[in-house]
N, C-alpha and C positions, 0 to 999 in steps of 0.2 A: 718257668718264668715267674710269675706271681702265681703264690699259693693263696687260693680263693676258696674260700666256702662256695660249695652249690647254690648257698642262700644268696652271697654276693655276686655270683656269677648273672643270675638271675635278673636281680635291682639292675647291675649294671647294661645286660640285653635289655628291658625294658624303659629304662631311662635313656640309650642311645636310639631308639626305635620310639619312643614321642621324638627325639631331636631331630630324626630323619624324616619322621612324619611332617612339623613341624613346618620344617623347612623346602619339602615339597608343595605344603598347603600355601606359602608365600609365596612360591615361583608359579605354582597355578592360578592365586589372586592377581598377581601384578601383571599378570600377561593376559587377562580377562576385560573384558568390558568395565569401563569404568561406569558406575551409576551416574546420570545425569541428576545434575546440581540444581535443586526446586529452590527457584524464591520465593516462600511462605510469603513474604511481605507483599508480591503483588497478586495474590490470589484473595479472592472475596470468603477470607475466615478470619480466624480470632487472631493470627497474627497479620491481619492489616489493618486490622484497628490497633493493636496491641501498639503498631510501628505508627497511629496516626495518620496513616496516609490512604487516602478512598480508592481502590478500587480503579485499574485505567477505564475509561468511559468505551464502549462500544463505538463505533466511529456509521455514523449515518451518512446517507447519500451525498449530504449537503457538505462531509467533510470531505467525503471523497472527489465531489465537482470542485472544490475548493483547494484542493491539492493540484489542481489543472493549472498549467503555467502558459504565460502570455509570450510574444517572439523572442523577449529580452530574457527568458527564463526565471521571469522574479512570478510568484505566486500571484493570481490574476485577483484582483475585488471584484471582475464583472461577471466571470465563474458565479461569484456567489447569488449575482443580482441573474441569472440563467436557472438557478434551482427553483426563481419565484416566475418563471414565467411558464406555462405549458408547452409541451410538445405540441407540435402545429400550426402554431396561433398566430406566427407572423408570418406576411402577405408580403412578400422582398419588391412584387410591385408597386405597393401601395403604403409600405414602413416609410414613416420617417427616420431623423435622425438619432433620436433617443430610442424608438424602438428598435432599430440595428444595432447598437449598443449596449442591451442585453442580452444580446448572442456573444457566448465563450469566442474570446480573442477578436473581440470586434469593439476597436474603439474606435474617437469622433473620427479620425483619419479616416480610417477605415469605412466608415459608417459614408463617409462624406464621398469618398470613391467608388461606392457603391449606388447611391445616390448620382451624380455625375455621369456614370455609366450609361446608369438607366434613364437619362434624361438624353445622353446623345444618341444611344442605340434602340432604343423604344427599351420596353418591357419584355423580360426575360420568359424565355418559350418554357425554361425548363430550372428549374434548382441548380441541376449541372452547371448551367449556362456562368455561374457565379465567378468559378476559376477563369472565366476570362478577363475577369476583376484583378490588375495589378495586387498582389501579397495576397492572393488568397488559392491556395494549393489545393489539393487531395485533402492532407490532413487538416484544413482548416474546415475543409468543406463536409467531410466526415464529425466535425463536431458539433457543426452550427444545422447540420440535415436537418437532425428529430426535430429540431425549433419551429423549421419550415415549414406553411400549409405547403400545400402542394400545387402546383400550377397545373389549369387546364383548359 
């Protein structure tokens, strides 16, 4: 067929055998894990300073009560004014109306029907007793608990 030198016989096994190799080593890369893609730029090193841009901030408590949303589902401001107040501290027999107010999802409405309440039914035997308060459920009352002193 073709007359080939042993020498060329050789070159040419070894130059189709990278091309086989070659070509297996592609089809076993592209069917492998892809490496997950680093953004240097938001990690705290020389390229985010490089890129000018600081570093995302660690997100504290106070962001996290503040991502709490109010019935209408727009992000609460009184969330934030509940981060300044202590667990415990308010007395739902004897709060007024700006103290119920900085309880998460407690506005004047709100404050004011609670208030009402407790002026036609006497004074609340227990914390629970709250959901008998028109708009205020399980989950309203599961936020505003930790706020609660405790009744006794």
């Amino acid at each position: 067929m073709l007359d080939l030198t042993p020498s060329e016989k050789r070159t040419i096994f070894i130059i189709s055998g990278i091309i086989i190799l070659a070509g297996l080593f592609y089809v076993i890369r592209s069917y492998s894990e892809k490496p997950a893609i680093i953004d240097y730029s938001k990690s705290d090193s020389v390229f985010s300073r490089l890129s000018h841009r600081p570093p995302p901030p660690e997100k504290s408590v106070q962001d996290n009560i503040r991502e709490t949303t109010n019935t209408h589902g727009v992000a609460s401001d009184k969330s934030q004014s509940a981060a300044k107040i202590e667990k415990g501290s308010i007395d739902i027999n004897i709060a007024n109306e700006k103290e119920l107010e900085k309880l998460p999802r407690i506005g004047p409405k709100m404050a004011n029907r609670i208030i009402e309440y407790r002026n036609t039914n006497g004074p609340f035997k227990s914390v629970d007793d709250l959901t008998n308060v028109k708009g205020i459920g399980k989950k309203t009352l599961k936020l505003i608990k930790p706020y609660l002193r405790k009744i006794r």
